[in-house]
C-alpha positions as CSV (number, residue, x, y, z in Angstrom):
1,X,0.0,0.0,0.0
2,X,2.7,2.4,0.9
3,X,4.8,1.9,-2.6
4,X,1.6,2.4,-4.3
5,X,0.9,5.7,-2.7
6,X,4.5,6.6,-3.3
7,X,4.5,6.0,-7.5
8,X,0.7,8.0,-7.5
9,X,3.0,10.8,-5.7
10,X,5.8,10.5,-8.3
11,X,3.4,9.9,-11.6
12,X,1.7,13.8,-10.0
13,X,4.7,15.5,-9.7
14,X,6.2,14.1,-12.7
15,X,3.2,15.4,-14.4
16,X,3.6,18.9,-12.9
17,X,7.0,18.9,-13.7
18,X,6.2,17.9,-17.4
19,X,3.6,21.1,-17.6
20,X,5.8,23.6,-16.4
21,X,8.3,22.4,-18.4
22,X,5.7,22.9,-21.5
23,X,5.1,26.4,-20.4
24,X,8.6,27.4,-20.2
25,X,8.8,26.0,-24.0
26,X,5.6,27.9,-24.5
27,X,7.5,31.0,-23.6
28,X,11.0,30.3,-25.1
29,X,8.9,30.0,-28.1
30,X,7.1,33.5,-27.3
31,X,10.1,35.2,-27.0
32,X,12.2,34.0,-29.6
33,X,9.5,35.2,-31.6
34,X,9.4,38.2,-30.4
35,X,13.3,38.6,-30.8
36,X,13.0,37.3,-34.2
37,X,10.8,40.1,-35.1
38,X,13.4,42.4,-33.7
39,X,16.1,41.6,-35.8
40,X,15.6,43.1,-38.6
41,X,15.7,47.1,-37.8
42,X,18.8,45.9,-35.7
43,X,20.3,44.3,-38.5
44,X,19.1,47.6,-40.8
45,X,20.9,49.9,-38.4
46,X,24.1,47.5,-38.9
47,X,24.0,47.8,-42.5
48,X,23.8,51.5,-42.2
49,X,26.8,51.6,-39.8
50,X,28.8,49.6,-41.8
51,X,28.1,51.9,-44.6
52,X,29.5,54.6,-42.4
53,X,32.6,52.7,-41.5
54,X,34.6,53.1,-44.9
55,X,34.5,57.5,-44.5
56,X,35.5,57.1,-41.1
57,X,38.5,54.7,-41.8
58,X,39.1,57.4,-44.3
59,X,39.4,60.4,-42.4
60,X,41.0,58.1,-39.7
61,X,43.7,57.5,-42.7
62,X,43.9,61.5,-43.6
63,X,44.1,62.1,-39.9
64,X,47.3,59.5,-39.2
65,X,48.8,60.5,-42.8
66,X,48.6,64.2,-42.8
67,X,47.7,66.1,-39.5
68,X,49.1,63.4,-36.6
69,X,53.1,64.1,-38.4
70,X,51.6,68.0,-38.0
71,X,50.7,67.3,-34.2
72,X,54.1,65.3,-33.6
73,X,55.8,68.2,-35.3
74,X,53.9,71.2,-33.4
75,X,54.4,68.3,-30.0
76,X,58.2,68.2,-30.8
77,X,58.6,72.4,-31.1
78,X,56.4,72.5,-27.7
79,X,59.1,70.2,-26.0
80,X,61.6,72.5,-27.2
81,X,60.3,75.3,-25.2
82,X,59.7,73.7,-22.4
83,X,63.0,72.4,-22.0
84,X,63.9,75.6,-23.2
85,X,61.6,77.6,-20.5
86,X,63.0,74.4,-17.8
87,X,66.5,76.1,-18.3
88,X,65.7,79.4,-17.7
89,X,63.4,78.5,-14.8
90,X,66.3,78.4,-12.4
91,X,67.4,82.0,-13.4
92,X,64.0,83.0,-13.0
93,X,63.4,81.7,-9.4
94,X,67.3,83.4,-8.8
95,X,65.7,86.6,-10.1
96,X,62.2,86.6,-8.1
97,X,64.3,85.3,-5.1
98,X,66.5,88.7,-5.8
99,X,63.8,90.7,-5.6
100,X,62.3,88.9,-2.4
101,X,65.2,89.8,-0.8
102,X,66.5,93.2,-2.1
103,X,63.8,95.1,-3.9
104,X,60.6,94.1,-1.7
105,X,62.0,95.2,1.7
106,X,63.3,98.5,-0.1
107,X,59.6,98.7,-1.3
108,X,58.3,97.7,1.9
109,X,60.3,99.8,3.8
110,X,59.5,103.5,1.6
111,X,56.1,102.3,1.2
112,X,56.5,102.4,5.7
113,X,57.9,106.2,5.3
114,X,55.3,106.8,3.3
115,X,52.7,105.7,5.6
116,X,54.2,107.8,8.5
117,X,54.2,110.9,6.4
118,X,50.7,110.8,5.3
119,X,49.4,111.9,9.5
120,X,51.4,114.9,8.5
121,X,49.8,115.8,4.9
122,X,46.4,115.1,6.5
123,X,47.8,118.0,9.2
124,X,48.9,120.4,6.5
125,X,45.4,119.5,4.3
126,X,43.2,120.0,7.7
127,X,45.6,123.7,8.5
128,X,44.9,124.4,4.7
129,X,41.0,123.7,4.9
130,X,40.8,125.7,8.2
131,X,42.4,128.8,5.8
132,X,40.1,128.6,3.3
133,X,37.0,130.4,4.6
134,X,39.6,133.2,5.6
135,X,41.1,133.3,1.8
136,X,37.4,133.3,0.6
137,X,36.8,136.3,2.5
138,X,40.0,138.1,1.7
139,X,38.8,137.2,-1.9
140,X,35.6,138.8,-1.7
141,X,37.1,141.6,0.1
142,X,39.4,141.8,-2.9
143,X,36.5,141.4,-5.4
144,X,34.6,144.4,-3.3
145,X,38.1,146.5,-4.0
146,X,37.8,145.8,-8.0
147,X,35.6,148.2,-9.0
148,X,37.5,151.2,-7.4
149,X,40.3,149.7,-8.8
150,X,38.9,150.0,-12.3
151,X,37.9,153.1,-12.0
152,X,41.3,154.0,-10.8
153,X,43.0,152.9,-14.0
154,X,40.1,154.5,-15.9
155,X,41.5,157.6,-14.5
156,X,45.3,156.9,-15.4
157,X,43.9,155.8,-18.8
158,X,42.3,159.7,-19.2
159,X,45.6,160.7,-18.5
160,X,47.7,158.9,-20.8
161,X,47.3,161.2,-24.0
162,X,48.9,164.7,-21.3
163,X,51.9,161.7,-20.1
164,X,52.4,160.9,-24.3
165,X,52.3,164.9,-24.9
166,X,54.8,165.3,-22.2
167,X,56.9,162.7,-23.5
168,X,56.8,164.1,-27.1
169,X,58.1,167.6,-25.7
170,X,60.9,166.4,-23.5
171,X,62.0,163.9,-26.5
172,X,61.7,167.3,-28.5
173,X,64.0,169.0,-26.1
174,X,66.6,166.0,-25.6
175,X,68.8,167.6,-27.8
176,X,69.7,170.8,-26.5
177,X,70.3,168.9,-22.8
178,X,72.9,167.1,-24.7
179,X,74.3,170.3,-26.2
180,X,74.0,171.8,-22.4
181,X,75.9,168.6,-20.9
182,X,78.9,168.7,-23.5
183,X,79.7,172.3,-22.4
184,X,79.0,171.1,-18.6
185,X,81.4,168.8,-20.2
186,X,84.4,170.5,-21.5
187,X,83.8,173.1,-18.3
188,X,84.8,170.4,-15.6
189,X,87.7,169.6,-18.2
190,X,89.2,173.0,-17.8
191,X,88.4,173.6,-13.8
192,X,90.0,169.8,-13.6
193,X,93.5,171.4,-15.7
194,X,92.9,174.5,-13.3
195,X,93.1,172.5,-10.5
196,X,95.5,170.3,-11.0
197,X,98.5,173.1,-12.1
198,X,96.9,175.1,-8.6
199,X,97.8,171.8,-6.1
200,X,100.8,171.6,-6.5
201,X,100.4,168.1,-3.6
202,X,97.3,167.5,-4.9
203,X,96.5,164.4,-7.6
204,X,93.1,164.1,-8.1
205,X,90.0,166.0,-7.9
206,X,86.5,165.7,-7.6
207,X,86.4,166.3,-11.6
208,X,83.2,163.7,-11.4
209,X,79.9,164.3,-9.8
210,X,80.7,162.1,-7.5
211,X,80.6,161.6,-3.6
212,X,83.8,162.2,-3.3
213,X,85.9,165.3,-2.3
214,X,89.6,165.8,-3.7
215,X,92.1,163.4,-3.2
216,X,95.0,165.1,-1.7
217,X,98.6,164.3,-0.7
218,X,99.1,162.2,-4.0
219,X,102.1,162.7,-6.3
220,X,102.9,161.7,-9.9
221,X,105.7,159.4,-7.5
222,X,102.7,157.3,-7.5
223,X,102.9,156.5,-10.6
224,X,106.8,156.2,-11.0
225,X,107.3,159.6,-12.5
226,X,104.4,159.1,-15.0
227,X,102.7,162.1,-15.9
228,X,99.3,162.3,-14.5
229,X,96.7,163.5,-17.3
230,X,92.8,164.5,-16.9
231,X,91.6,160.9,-18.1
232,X,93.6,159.1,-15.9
233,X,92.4,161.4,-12.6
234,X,88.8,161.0,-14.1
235,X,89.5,157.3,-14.3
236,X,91.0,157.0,-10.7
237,X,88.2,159.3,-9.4
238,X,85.4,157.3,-11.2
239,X,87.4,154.0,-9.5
240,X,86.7,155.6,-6.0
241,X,83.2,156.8,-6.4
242,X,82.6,153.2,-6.8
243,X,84.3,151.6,-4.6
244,X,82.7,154.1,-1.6
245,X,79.1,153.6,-3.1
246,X,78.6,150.6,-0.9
247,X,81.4,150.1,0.9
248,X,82.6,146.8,2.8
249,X,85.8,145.2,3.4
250,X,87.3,143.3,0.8
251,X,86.0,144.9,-1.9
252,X,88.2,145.8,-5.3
253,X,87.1,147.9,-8.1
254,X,89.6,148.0,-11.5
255,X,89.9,151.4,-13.2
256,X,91.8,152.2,-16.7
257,X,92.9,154.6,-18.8
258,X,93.2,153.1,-22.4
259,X,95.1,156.1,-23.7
260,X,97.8,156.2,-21.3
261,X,97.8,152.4,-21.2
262,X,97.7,152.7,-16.9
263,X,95.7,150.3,-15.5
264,X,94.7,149.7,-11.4
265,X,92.9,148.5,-8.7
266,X,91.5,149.9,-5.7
267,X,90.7,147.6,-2.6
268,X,89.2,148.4,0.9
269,X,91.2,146.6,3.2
270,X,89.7,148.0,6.4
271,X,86.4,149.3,7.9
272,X,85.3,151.0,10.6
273,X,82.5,153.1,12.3
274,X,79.1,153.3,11.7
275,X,77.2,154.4,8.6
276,X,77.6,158.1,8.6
277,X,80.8,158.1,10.5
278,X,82.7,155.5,8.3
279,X,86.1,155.2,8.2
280,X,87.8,153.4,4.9
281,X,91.4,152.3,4.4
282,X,92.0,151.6,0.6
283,X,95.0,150.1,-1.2
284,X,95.5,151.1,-4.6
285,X,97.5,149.3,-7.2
286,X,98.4,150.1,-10.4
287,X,100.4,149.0,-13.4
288,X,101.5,150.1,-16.9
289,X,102.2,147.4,-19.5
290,X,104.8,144.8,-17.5
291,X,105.6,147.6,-14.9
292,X,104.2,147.6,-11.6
293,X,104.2,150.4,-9.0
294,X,104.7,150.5,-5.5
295,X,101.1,150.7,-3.6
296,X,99.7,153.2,-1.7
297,X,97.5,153.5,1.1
298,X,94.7,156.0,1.3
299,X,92.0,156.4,3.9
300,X,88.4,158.0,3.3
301,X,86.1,159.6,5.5
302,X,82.5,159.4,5.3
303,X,81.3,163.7,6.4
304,X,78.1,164.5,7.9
305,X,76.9,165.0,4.2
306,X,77.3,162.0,3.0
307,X,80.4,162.3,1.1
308,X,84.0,160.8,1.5
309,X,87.1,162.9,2.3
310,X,89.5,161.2,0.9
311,X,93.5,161.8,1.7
312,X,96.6,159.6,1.5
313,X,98.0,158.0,4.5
């Protein structure tokens, strides 16, 4: 009984077995269909493909033949300035670490001295601003004074054609002053001979219209013998007159006489006193050609009038 119920067990599942084994066939079948009807738009799309393959091999041929020798080549020149810009690197870092170390601090440092000097500025702007409403007024007060201003010069400018009419008559009457000064002129000439055959110690006199009185105690021994003509006293007198317009020690003047050919200097070596009550010692020095004559020591006075006594010492 018990190996009968066993075999009805297997025959049952044997049977089961068997059906799902048809339905699995069933849908084998199914789908196989299913990917049979597929195929052919897959195997349309490798047609089409393939039929793209040949221009791409092509270009793929033009691209290895023509332009990859051009990218080796450009590659190969690229390499070359990078091992190029690899050698100069190290000159480069030397450079930047130059200017790390010399030029930065230096930069550092002014751009530090600049800093401290801009509290200052600020100061001098603030002081400056603080002025300005006091310039603005002095402006305005300056603007207020325009007008009279103007009217000032209007004034000058009514009196310009008088002034030009003035100036017309004393150009008109420039000649006869000359006229009057060259017989002024030839009179101081004569009252210079006068004087000089009258003294018979004196050497020069106040022939110029000068501040300077008559220099006395002089001989022609000054000048080694040479005799002592009008020029050269006008010359030597002219030479004081300058020297004595503004005094102060150390001073030296040079004085000539072309026709003569006697040349000299005259130098304060001393000064004393106050203005008004001056007192100069001069050295004068003169020459003729290679000759040179022996110095000699004068001494002015400045008088109450403001003019110079002048004597030898």
């Amino acid at each position: 009984m018990a190996s009968d119920s066993k075999r009805t067990t297997a025959t049952y599942v044997l049977a089961a077995a068997l059906a799902l084994l048809a339905g699995a066939l069933i849908y084998f079948a199914v789908s196989l269909k299913q990917v049979v009807n597929a195929l052919p738009p897959v195997v349309e799309g490798l047609q089409d493909v393939s039929g793209e393959i040949p221009p791409i091999l092509e270009r793929v041929d033009v691209i290895l033949e023509t332009t990859l020798p051009q990218i080796m080549t450009e590659v190969a020149g690229i390499r070359e300035q990078v091992a190029g810009i690899q050698a100069e690197l190290p000159k480069v870092l030397e450079e930047v670490g130059a200017i790390r170390e010399g030029t930065v601090p230096a930069v550092l440092a002014e751009v530090e001295n600049i800093r401290a000097s801009i509290p200052p500025i600020l100061e001098r702007v603030a002081a400056i601003q603080e002025q300005i409403p006091a310039i603005l007024a002095e402006v305005e007060a300056v603007r207020g004074e325009v007008p009279g201003i103007v009217e000032q010069v209007e004034g000058i400018q009514t009196q310009i054609p008088a002034i030009l009419a003035e100036v017309a008559a004393v150009r008109i009457a420039i000649p006869d002053y000359i006229e009057d000064a060259s017989a002024l002129t030839e009179e101081m000439k004569a009252a210079g001979r006068e004087a000089a055959e009258g003294a018979a110690q004196g050497f020069f006199t106040g022939i110029l219209k000068a501040p300077v009185n008559m220099v006395s105690g002089l001989g022609s021994n000054m000048l080694g013998g040479v005799e002592i003509t009008d020029e050269m006293r006008v010359a030597f007198q002219d030479g004081i007159a300058r020297l004595l317009a503004d005094p102060d020690e150390g001073d030296v003047v040079s004085w000539s006489e072309g026709k003569s050919g006697v040349n000299g200097e005259l130098e304060i070596t001393r000064l004393r006193g106050r203005e008004g009550k001056r007192t100069v010692r001069i050295e004068s020095r003169s020459s003729r050609g290679s000759r040179t004559f022996d110095p000699v020591q004068l001494e002015a006075t400045e008088q109450s009038d403001g003019t110079w006594d002048t004597k030898r010492r």
